[in-house]
C-alpha positions in Angstrom: 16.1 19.9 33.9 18.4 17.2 32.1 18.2 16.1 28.7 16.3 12.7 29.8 13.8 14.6 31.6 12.7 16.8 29.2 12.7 13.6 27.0 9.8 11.7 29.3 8.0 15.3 29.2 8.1 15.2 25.3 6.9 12.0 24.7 3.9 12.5 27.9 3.2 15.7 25.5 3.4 13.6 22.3 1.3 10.8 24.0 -1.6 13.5 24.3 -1.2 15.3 21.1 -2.1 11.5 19.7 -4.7 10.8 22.1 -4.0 9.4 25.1 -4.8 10.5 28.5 -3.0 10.2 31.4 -4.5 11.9 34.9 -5.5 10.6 38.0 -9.2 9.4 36.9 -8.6 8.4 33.6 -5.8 7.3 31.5 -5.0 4.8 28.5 -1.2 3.9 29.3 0.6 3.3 32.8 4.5 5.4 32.2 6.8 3.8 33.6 10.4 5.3 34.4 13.9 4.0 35.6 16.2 6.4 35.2 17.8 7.1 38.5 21.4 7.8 39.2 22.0 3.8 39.6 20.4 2.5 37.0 22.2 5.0 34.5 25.4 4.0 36.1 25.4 0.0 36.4 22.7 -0.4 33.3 18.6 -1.0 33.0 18.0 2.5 32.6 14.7 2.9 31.1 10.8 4.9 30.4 8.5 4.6 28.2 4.5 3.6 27.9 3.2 0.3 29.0 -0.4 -1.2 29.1 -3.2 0.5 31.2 -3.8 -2.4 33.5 0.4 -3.3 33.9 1.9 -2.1 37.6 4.2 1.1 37.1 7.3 -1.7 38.3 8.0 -4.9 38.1 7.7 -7.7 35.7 4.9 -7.0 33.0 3.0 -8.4 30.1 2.6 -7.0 26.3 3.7 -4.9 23.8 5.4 -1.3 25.5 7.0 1.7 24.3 10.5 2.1 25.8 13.1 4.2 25.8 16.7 3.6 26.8 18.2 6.7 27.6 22.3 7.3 27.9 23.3 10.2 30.7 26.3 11.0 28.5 26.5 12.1 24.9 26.1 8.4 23.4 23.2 7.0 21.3 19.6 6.4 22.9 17.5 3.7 21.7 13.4 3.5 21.4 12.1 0.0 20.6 8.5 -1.6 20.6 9.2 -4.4 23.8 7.2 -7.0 24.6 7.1 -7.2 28.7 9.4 -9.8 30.3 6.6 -12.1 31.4 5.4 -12.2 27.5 1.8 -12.0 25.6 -1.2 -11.9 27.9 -3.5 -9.9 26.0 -1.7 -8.9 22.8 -1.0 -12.6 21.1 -4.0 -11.6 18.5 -1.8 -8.4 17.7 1.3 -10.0 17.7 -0.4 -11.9 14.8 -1.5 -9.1 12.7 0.2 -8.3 9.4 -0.6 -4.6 10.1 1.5 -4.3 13.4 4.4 -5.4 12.0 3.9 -3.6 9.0 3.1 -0.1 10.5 6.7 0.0 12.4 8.9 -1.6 9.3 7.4 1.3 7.3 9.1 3.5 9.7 12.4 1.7 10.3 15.5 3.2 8.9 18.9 1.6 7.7 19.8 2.2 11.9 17.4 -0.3 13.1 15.5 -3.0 12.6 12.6 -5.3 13.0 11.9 -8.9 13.2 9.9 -10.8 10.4 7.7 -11.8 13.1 6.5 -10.2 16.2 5.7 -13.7 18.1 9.3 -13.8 18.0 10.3 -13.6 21.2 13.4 -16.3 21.3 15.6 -14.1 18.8 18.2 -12.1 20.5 19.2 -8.9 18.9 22.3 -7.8 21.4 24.7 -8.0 19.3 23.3 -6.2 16.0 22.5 -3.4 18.5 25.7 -3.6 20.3 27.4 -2.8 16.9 25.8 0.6 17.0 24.7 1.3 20.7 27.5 -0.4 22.7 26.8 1.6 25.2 23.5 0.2 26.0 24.5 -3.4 26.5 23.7 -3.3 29.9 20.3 -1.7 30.0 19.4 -4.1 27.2 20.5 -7.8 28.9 16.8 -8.6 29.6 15.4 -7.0 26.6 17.7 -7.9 23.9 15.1 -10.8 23.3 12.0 -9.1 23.1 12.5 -6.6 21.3 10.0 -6.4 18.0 11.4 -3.4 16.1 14.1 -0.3 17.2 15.4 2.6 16.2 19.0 4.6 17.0 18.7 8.3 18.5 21.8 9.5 17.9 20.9 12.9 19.9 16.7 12.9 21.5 16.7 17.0 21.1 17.9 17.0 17.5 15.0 17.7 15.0 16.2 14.1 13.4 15.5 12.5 17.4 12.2 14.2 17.8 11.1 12.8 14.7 12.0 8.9 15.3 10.5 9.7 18.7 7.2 11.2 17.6 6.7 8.7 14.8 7.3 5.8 17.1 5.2 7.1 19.9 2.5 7.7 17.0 2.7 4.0 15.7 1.9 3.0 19.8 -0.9 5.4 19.6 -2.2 3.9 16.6 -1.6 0.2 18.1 -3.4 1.4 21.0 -6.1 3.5 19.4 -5.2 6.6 21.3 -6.6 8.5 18.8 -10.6 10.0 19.4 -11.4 12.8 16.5 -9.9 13.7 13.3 -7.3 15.8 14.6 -5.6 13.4 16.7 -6.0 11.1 13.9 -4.2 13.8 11.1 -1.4 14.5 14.3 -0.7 10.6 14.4 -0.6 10.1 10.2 1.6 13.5 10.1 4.2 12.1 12.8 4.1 8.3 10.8 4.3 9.7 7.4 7.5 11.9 8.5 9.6 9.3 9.4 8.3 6.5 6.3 10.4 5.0 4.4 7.5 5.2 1.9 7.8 8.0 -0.4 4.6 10.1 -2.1 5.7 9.7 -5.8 4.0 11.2 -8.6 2.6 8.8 -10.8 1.6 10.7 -13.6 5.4 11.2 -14.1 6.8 7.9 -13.1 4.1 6.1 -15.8 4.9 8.6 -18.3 9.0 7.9 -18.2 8.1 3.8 -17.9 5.9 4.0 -20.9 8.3 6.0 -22.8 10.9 3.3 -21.8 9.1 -0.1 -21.9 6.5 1.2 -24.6 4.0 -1.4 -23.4 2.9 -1.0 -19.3 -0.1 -2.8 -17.8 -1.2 -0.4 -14.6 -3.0 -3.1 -12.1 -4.6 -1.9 -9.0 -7.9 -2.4 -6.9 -11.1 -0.9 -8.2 -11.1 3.6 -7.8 -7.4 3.5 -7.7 -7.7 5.6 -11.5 -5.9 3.0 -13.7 -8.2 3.8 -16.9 -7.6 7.5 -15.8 -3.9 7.4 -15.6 -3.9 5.8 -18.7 -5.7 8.3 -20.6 -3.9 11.3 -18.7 -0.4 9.4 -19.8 -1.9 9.3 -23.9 -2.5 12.9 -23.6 0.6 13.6 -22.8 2.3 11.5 -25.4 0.1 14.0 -27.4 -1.2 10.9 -29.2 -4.3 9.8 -31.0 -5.9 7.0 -29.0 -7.6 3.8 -29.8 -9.6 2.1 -27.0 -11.1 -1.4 -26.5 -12.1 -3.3 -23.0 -12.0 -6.7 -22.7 -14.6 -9.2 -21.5 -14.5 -12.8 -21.5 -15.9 -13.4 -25.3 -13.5 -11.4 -26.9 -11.3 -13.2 -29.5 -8.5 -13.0 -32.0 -10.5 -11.8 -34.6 -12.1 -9.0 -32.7 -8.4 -7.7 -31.7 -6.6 -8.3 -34.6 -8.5 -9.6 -38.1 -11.0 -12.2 -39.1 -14.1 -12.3 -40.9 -17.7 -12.1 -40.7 -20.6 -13.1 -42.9 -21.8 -10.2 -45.1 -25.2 -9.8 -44.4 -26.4 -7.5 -47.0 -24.6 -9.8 -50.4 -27.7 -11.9 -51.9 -25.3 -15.5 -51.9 -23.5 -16.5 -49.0 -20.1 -14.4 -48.8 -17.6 -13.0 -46.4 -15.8 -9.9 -45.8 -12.9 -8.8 -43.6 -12.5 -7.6 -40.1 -9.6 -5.3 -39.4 -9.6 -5.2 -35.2 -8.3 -2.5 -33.4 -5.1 -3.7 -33.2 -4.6 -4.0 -36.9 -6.1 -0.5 -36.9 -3.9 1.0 -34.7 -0.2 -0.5 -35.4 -1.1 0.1 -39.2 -2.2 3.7 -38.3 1.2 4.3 -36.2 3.7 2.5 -39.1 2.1 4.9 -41.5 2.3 7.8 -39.9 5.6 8.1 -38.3 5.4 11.7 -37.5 2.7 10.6 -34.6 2.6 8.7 -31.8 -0.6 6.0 -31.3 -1.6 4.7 -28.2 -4.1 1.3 -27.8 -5.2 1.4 -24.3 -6.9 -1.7 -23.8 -8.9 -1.7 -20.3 -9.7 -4.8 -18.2 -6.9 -6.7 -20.1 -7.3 -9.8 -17.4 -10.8 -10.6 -18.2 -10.8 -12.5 -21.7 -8.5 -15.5 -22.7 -4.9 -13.8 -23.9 -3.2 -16.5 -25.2 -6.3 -17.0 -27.9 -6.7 -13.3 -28.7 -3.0 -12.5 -28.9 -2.0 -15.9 -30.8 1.2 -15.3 -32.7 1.5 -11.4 -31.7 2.8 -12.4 -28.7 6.5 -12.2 -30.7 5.7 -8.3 -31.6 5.9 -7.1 -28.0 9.4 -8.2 -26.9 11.6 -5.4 -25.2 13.7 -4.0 -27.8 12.3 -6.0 -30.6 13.7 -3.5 -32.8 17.2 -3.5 -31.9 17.7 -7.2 -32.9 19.5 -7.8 -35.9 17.1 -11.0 -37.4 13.1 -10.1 -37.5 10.4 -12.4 -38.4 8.1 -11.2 -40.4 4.4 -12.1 -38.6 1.1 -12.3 -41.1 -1.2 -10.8 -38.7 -4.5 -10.8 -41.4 -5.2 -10.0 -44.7 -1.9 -10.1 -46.0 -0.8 -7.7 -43.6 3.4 -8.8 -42.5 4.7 -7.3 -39.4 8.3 -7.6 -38.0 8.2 -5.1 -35.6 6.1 -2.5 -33.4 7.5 0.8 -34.5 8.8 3.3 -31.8 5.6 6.0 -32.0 3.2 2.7 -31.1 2.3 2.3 -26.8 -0.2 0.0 -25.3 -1.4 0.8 -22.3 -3.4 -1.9 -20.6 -5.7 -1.7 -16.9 -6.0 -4.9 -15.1 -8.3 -5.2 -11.8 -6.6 -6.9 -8.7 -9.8 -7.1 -7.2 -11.6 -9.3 -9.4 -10.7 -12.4 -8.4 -12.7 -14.7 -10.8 -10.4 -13.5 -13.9 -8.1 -15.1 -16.1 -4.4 -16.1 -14.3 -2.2 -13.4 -16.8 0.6 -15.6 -19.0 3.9 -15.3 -18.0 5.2 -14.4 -21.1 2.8 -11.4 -21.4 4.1 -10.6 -18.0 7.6 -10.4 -19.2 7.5 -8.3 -22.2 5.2 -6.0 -20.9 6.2 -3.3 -17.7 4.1 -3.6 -14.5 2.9 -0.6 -12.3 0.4 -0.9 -9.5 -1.5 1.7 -8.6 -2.7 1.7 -4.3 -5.3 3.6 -3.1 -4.0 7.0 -1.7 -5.7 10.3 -0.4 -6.2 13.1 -3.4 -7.3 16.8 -3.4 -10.6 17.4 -5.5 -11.6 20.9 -6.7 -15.7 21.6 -7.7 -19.0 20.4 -6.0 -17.3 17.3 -4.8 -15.9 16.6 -1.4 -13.2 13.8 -0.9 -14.3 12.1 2.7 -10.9 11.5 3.9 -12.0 10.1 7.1 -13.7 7.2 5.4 -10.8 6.6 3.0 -8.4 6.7 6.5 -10.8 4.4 8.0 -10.5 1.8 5.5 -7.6 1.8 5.4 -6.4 1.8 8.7 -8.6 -1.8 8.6 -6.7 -2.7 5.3 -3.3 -2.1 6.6 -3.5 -3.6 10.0 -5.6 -6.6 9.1 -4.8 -7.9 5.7 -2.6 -10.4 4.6 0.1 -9.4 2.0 -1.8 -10.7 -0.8 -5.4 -9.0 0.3 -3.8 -5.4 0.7 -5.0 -5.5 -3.3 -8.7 -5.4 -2.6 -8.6 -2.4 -0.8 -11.4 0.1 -2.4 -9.7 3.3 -4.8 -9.6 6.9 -3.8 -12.7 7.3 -6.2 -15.3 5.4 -4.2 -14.8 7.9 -1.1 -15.6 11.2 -3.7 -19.1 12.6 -3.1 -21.1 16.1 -3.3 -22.5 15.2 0.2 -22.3 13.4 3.2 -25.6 11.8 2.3 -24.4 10.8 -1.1 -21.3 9.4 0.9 -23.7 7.2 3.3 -25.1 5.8 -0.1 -22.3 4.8 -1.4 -21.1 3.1 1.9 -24.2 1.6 2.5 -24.8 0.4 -1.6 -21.4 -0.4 -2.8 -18.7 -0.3 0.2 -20.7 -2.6 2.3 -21.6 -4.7 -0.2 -18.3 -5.4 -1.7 -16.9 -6.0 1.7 -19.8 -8.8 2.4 -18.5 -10.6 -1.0 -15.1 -10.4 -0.2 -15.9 -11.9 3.5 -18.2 -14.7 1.8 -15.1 -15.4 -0.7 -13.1 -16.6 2.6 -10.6 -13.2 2.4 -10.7 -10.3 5.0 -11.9 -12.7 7.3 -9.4 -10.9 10.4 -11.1 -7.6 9.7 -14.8 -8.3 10.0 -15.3 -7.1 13.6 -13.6 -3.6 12.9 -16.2 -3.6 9.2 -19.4 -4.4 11.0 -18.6 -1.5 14.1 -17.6 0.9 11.0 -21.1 0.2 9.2 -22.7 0.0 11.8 -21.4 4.0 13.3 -21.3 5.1 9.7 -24.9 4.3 8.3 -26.5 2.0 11.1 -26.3 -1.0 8.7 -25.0 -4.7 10.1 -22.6 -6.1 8.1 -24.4 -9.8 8.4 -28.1 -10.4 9.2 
């Protein structure tokens, strides 16, 4: 058997790991293959996995799976093609922001893929002749409709199988191969070892940037374990932690100082107000030997530019190392030139929420920014994490939502449950809910079909009366 055939048996076998079948009654791709003596010799030598109701020759329609094999010891090249006769019944998913998306994620530095995949005009011969010139023959009718590729350097290298199995998976996924979890875990395993997207630890990467920037804002989606994070991150600063959240009537002189109206005097008299702020920093400059840490939760829902005032100076990077300071009266009497080096603020801000305040610029620049996504976590105990919910979502989120919406997607921490009752519950009484205000807001508006048949299977709940 030569090296291309036991290619096409490897990716039939990968094709049903992930899903697919493929016999005589019943199958969910047509395999096509033109790799004869002829066509390996004079160019167009090609197999690979087109739509179900495509001929197995001939011109075709849609998105395909193709493989263009070399007989000698040259590089191969697998690509996501659109047929020569163009879109029939995949213009919708030519549109969506997930497609695209799901095979960038898994391009390396050796190939590439367009900014969009309605691009069908853009010819990418020469790019590919640079590394593959050996293919520029099998590619003359292709070289414009290709969406995304990837160099094979050897097909039966563990490096080859990989970019093979992780592009065959991404088809599988476009095509919802897939039908139970293990199919499912077999198509995220073959994706997640080719990504470009690494699995970082957070704890340590927010540690090092708060130790760094001092001041971090950690923004993220609802359940994504900002106020978490930021408590985990104190404790390991060893610090002693003053906490305050937010809300849209809170003011300079609940953060910092002001005064209030003595209540028990007999005349009319007034006393001061040392905020939490003022608490804190004086707490940290006194006690150099300790380090202090303000978290401050839901930074984004009051008015910043009135509660910080004139402490907006304090929080510039590397205040300290400048030789002129300005001295900054922040109550009381109180002057302040700098923050000292033992003081962090750590804020949480909810993407999610989008009736809150547009954060100032110049708080964005002194402070550091880290978002948090939703991801898939290990929990020990009583409590089960329903992973096949969490996938579910966000396969929705990643295929159908715009750049901008990817922030709404729901936190690990609304898919944690004792039970699979008390998992229905909270699909049907805060999943479903908050998916039906985000469709009412205008946003998520491509996803809706795949949310109402996910309801609908999960708890038997419609998504709209």
């Amino acid at each position: 058997m030569s090296k291309i055939e036991r290619t096409i048996e490897f990716v039939k076998e990968l094709a049903a790991n992930f899903g697919a079948k493929n016999g005589d009654l019943v199958s969910d791709y047509t395999f096509r293959n033109n790799t004869k003596e002829d066509a390996l010799n004079q160019g167009g030598a090609f197999f690979g996995l087109i739509s179900l109701d495509e001929e197995v020759s001939g011109p075709y329609h849609d998105f395909s799976l193709v493989i263009f094999p070399d007989k000698e010891n040259n590089p191969w090249l697998i690509s996501l093609v659109v047929g020569t006769l163009g879109f029939k019944n995949d213009y919708e998913l030519a549109t969506l922001p997930g497609v695209r998306r799901l095979f960038s994620s898994i391009v390396s530095e050796n190939g590439f893929c367009k900014t969009s995949f309605l691009d069908i005009e853009s010819n990418l011969l020469k790019q590919i002749k640079l590394k593959a010139p050996n293919l520029d023959k099998s590619l003359q009718n292709y070289s414009k409709l290709i969406s995304a590729y990837e160099i094979i350097l050897d097909p039966e290298t563990d490096d080859g199988r990989k970019v093979i199995a992780g592009f065959i998976a991404a088809y599988a996924q476009l095509r919802n191969f897939p039908r139970n979890s293990a199919q499912r875990k077999a198509v995220s395993k073959a994706i997640a070892a080719v990504s470009k997207i690494e699995d970082v630890n957070e704890e340590n990467e927010v540690l090092k940037l708060v130790q760094k920037r001092k001041f971090v804002v950690l923004q993220g989606a609802p359940g994504t374990g900002k106020t978490r994070l930021a408590k985990i991150i104190a404790w390991s600063l060893n610090a002693e932690i003053f906490f305050t959240q937010f809300h849209a009537e809170t003011s300079y002189s609940d953060f910092i100082y002001g005064i209030k109206p003595n209540l028990k005097a007999g005349d009319v008299s007034y006393i001061e107000q040392k905020g939490i702020f003022y608490e804190s920093l004086k707490r940290a400059k006194e006690n150099p030997g300790i380090n202090v840490v303000l978290l401050i939760d839901e930074i984004n829902r009051a008015n910043l530019s009135n509660i910080l005032g004139p402490i907006f100076y304090l929080f510039e990077y590397q205040l300290e190392d400048r030789e002129e300071l300005v001295e900054i009266d922040i109550g009381g009497g109180y002057r302040v030139s700098n923050i000292p080096s033992n003081y962090y603020v750590i804020c949480t801000m909810n993407t999610a929420d989008r009736s809150l305040a547009v954060v100032d610029f110049a708080l964005r620049r002194r402070f550091a920014w880290y978002t948090l996504k939703p991801k898939e976590i290990e929990v020990t105990g009583r409590n089960k994490f329903f992973r096949d919910d969490f996938r579910e979502f966000s396969r929705i989120f990643n295929l159908y939502s715009k750049s901008e919406e990817l922030s709404l997607q729901p936190g690990q921490a609304y898919f944690i449950a004792e039970t699979d009752e008390e998992m229905k519950n909270r699909v049907r009484y805060e999943l479903l809910p908050l998916i039906r205000e985000y469709l009412a807001e205008g946003v998520l508006t491509n996803s809706k079909d795949e949310f109402s048949k996910y309801f609908y299977d999960r708890v038997g709940e419609v998504l709209f009366e």
